[in-house]
Every structure is written in structure tokens, then in C-alpha cells.
C-alpha positions in Angstrom: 57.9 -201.0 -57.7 56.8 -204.5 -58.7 59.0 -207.4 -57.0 58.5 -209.8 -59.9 55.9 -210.6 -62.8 54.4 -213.4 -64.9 53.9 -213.3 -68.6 50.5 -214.8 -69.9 50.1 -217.9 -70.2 51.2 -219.0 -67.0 50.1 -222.2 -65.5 49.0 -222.1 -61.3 52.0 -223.8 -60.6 54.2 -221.0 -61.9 52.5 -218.4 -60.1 52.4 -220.2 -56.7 56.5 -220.8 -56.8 56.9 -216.8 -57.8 54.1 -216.0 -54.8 56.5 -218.0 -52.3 59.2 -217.1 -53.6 58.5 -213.5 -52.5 57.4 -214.8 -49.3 60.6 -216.1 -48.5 62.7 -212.9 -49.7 59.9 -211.0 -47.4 60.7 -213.3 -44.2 64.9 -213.3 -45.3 64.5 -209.5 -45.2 63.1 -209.0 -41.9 66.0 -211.4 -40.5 68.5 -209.3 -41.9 67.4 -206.3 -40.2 66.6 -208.3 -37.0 70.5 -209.0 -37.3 71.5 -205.3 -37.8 69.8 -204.3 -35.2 71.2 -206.6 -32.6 75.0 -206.0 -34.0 74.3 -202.1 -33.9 73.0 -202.4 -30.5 69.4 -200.9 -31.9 66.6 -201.1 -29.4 63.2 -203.6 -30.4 61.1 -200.5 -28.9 63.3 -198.0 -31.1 61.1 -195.5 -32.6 62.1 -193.1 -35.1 58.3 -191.6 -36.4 55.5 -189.9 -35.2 53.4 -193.0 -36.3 55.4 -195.4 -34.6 54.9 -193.5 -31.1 51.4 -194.3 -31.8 51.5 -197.9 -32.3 53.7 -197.4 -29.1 50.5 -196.0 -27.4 48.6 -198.2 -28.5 50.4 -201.7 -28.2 51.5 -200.9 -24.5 49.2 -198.2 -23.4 46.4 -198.7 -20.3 43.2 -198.7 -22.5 40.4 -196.5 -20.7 37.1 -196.4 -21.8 34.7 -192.8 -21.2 30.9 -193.0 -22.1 29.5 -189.9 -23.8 29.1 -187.1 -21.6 31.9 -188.4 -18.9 34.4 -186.3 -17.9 38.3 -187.4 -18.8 40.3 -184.9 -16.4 39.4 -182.1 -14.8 41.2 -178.3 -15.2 43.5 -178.3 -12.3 43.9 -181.6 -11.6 47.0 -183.8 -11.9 48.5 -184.8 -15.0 49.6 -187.8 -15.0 48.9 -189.2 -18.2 49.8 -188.6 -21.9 46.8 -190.1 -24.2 46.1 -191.5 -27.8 42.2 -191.5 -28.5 41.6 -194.5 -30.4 38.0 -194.3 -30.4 35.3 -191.2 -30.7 35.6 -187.3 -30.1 36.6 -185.2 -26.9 36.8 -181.9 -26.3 38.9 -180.0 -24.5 37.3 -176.6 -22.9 38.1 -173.8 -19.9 35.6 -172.2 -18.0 35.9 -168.3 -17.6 35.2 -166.7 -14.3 31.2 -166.5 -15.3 31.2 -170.0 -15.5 30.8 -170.0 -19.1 32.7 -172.9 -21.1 34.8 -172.1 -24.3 35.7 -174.8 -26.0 39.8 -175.4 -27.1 40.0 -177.6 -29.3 38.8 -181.1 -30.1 40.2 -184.3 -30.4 39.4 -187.4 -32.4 40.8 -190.7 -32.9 44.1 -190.9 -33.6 45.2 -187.3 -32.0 47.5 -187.1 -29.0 45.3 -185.3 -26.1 46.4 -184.1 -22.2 50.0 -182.7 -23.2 51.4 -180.5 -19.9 55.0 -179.2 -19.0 57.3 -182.6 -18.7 59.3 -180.6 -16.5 57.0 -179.2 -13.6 54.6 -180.4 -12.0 52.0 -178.8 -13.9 48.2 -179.6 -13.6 45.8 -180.0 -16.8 45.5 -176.7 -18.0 41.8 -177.5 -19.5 39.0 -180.0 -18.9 38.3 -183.1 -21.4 34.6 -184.2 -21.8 33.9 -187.1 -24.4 31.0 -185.9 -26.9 30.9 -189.4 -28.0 31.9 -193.0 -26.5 35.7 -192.9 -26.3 38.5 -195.2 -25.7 42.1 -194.0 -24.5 45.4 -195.4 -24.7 47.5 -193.4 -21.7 51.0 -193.6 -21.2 53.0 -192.3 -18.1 54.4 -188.1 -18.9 57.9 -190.0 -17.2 57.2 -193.1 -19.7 57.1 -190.8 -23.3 59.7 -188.4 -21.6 61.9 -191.2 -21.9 60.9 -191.8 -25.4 61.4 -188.2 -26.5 64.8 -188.0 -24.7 65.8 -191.2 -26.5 63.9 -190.8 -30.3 65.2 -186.9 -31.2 63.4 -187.5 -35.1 60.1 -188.1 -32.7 60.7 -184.9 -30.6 61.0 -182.8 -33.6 58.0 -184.2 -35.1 56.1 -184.2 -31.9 56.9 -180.7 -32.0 55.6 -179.7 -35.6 52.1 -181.8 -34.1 51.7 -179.4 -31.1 52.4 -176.0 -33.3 50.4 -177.2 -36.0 48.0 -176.7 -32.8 48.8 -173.6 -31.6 48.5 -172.3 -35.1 44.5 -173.9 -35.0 43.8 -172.2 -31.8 45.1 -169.4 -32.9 42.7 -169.2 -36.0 39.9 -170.2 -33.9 40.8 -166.8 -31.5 40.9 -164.6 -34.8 37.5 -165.9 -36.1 35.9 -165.7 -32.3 37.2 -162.3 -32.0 36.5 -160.5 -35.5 34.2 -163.2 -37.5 30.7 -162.1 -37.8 28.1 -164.3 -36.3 27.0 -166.0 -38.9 30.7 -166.9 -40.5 31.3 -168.2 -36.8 28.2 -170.7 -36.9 29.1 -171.7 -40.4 33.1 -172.4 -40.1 32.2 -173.9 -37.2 29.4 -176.9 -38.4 32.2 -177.2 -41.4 35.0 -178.0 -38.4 32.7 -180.3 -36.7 32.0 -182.1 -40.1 35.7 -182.0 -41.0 36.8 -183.8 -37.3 34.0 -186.3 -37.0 35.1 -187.1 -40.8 31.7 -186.8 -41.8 30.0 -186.6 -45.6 28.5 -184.0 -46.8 25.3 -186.3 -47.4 25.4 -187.5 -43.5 24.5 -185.1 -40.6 26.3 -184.3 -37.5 25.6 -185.0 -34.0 26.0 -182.4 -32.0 25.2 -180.2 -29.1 23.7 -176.5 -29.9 25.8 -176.0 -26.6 28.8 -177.2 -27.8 29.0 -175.5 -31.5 28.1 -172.2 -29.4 31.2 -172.5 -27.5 33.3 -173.3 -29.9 32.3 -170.5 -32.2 32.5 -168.4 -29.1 28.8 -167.0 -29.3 25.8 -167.0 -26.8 23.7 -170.5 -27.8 20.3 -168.1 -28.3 22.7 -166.5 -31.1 23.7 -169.7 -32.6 19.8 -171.5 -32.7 18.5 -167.7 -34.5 21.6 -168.3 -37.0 20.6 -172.3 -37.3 17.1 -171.2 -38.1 18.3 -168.7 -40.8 21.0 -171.2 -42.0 17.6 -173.4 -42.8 15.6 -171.0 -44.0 18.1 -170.2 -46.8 18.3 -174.0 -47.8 21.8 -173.9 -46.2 21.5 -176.9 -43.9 18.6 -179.1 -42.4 17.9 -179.6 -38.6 16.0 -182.7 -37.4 16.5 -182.9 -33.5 20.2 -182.4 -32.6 20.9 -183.6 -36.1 22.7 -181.1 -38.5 22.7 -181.8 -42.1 25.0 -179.6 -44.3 22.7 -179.2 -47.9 25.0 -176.3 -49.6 28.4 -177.2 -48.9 30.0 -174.3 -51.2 27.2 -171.7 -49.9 28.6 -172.8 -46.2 31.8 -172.1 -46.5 31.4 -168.8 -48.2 29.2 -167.4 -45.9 30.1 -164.0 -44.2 
């Protein structure tokens, strides 16, 4: 894949012409395609992947900023928005008629977060909480409607992202509903390491509260199974801090 190469010796001279040389072919390409586009009629803004929405989201989105702990939208309210986190971890929960949260899913930087119905009216269908400071890039649902109508590669990829996320929810239902206790504590520190990209060798952050509802068990039930987890030399706990010792051990436990 090399554009060009020097064979030893070579003086500075010689190495400085081939360097611009390059330069020049790089800046002669991107005028080239600046002309196709304008005699094909192809749009600046045109966007034909998944990544390119996101530099979309976040070269034109409104940046909004949430401190740890404040909520993003509401379940029920009006959906406006579509966002991009750029920054830090949300989660996304429901509260059952007890008044019990259950956590959906969460989101960190770089995954889409607030999708609704584009064609009704519909209101969040979940609250959003940042577990961590968190910046947003939003974009209108009538703004990235028009992108989807006009950028069908997007829409199909866009589409692959969401049931990529039905598919994790789903798994997350199958391991609430027939996982034992312990297998729910442990798959769930591992999925909290795994989204806050963290080393095995660094400890998570993270509310007993939070891990409890996502692994879909009372919190008194999570701290006994914490305890045991440290006990057996599985993890460490200093304060909210969780630090994973046994890695294999972890994810192999029943």
C-alpha cells in the first residue's frame, strides 16, 4: 500500500521532494473528487456510513453537557431529540409499578441514545440518568429523518445498530430471568468493565444500586454475592470501587 519509497542512501533533499510530492498528489486528489461531486450533483453533507452520521452529530449537533447523577429525559416525556454521547456513560432504565428501576441498557461514548418512532408522536419510552459527567451531541428526530430518507446505505446500517440492540436486551432478559444469582452479579461487573472500557488491572466505579438493577436482583442479594465474590479472591471492594482479580474465574462463574 506504499505511495512511493527511497532506497538507502538517500540525501534530505531527496526525501523532502518525494514527501511533497505526495502532498501534492494528496491535495490534486481531493480536488478531483471536489469536482465529481459538483458535476454529479453530490451533496457536501452526503453521507453514505454509519461513521459519517456521527461526525454529522458531532460537527453540527447542539452540545449539552449533564453532570453525574442528572437526569437526560424523563420516561414519558417528549422526544425531541436524537443524541451521540461523546463523553462518559448513561443509562437508560424503566421503573415498574413498585417503583423499582430496571436498568435497559447503557450507553457510552460514541453510541447513539433516545431513538423513538420517527413517525408518531411517541414520548421517551425510558428514562436516561448519566452515571458519569456526560456530554451530548443532539440532533432534531425531523433533522436525521431527513438524513435517513436521503442516505438508504445509512438506514440499513442504522438498522443493523438498533437490532444488534434488541439482540443485547434480549440476552440481558434471558440471563435476568434464568441466570443464577451469582452468574447475574458476575456477567454483570464483566459488562460494566467491558462498556466503561476498563482494564482488568483498574477498578470500576459503580453503584451497588445500579449493578443490582441491571442484573435484575434485590441490592441486599448483590452486596451478599460481592462479599462472597471477595471472599473467594474473585474481585476486591474498596468503597464503591470494584476491582476484577480473577478475570477467567469471573466469567465462568455459575
Amino acid at each position: 500500500g506504499a505511495d512511493d519509497y527511497l532506497t538507502k542512501p538517500f540525501e534530505e533533499e531527496d526525501l523532502m521532494s518525494a514527501v511533497e510530492s505526495r502532498l501534492a498528489k494528496a491535495e490534486l486528489l481531493v480536488r478531483m473528487q471536489d469536482e465529481t461531486s459538483k458535476e454529479h450533483g453530490v451533496s457536501e453533507n452526503e453521507m453514505r456510513t454509519i461513521h459519517e452520521l456521527k461526525n454529522f452529530f458531532d460537527d453540527n449537533g447542539e452540545l449539552i453537557n449533564f453532570k453525574q447523577g442528572e437526569n437526560i429525559y424523563e420516561e414519558g416525556s417528549r422526544s425531541n431529540k436524537i443524541y451521540l454521547v461523546l463523553k462518559g456513560l448513561v443509562k437508560c432504565y424503566s421503573m415498574d409499578s413498585d417503583g423499582k428501576e430496571l436498568i435497559t441498557s447503557l450507553a457510552k461514548a460514541d453510541d447513539f441514545l433516545g431513538f423513538t418512532s420517527f413517525l408518531n408522536n411517541v414520548p421517551y419510552q425510558e428514562s436516561a440518568t448519566a452515571l458519569e459527567n456526560v456530554e451530548l451531541a443532539g440532533i432534531s428526530k425531523e433533522s436525521l429523518k431527513d438524513i435517513l430518507n436521503e442516505n438508504k446505505t445509512i438506514s440499513l446500517e442504522l438498522m443493523e445498530l438498533l437490532s444488534e440492540s434488541i439482540s443485547n436486551i434480549k440476552a440481558q432478559l434471558l440471563q435476568m430471568a434464568y441466570s443464577s444469582v451469582r452468574r447475574k452479579t458476575a456477567q454483570t461487573i464483566l459488562q460494566f468493565a467491558d462498556i466503561m472500557n476498563s482494564k482488568t488491572d483498574e477498578p470500576i466505579r459503580i453503584s451497588r444500586n445500579d449493578l443490582a438493577s441491571v442484573a435484575g436482583i434485590a441490592t441486599e442479594s448483590l452486596i451478599r454475592t460481592l462479599s462472597g465474590f471477595k471472599k473467594e479472591g474473585l474481585i476486591s471492594i474498596e468503597g464503591r470501587n470494584i476491582k476484577i482479580i480473577e478475570l477467567k474465574a469471573l466469567q465462568y462463574v455459575n
